[in-house]
C-alpha positions as a Markdown table, in Angstrom:
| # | Residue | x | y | z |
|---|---|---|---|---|
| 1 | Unk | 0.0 | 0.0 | 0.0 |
| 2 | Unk | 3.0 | 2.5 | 1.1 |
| 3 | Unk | 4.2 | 2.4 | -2.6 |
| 4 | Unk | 0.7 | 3.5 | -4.6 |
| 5 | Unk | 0.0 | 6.6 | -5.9 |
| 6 | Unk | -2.4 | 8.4 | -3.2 |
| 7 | Unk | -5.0 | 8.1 | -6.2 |
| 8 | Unk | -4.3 | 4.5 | -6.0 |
| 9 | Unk | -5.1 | 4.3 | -2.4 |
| 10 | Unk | -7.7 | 6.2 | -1.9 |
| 11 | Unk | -9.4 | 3.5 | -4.6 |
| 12 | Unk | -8.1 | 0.6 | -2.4 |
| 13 | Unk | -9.6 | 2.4 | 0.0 |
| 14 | Unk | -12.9 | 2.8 | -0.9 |
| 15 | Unk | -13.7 | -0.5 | -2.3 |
| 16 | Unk | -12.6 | -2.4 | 0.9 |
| 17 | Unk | -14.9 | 0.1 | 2.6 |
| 18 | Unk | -18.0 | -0.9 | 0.1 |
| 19 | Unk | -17.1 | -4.7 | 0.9 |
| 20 | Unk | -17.1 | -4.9 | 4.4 |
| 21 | Unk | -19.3 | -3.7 | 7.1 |
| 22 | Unk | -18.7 | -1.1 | 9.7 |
| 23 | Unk | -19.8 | -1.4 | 13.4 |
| 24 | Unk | -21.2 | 1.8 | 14.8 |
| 25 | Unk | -17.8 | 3.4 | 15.9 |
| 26 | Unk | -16.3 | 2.6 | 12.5 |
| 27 | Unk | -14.6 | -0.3 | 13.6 |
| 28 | Unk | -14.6 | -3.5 | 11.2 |
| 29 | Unk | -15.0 | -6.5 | 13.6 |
| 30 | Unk | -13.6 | -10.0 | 11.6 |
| 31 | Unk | -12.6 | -13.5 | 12.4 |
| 32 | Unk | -9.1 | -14.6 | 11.2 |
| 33 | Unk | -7.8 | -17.7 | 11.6 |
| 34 | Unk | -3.7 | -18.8 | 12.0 |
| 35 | Unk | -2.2 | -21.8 | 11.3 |
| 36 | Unk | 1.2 | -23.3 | 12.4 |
| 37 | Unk | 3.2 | -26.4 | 10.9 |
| 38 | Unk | 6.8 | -27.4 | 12.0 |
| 39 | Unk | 8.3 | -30.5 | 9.9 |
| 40 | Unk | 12.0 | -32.1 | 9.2 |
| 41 | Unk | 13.2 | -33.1 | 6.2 |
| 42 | Unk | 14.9 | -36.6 | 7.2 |
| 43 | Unk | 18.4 | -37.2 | 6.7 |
| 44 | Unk | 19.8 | -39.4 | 3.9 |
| 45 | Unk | 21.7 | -42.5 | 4.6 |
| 46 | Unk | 24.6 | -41.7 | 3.4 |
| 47 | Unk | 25.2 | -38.3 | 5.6 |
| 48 | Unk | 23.8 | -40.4 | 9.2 |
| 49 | Unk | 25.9 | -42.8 | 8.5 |
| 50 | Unk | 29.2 | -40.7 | 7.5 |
| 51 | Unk | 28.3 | -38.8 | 11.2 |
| 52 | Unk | 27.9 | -42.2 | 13.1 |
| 53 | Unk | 31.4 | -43.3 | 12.2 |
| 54 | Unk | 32.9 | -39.8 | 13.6 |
């Protein structure tokens, strides 16, 4: 957003405003959801076994 032309913006602007509603105060309440996922790639053979013999 920081790199658009103001005219740009303002446009951005205005059609998020037309798609989402506003509570009284002007506040737009939504639910977001997060997810996480930690993996491993496994080791090859060759490299476990080359630090086994060390």
């Amino acid at each position: 957003m920081a790199t658009l032309a103001p005219a740009d913006r303002n446009r951005v602007r205005d059609v998020f405003s037309a798609a989402v509603s506003r509570m009284p105060d002007g506040s737009i309440a939504f639910t977001a959801r997060a997810w996480a996922v930690r993996g491993r790639r496994p080791v090859r053979a060759e490299v476990s076994q080359a630090l086994s013999q060390q």
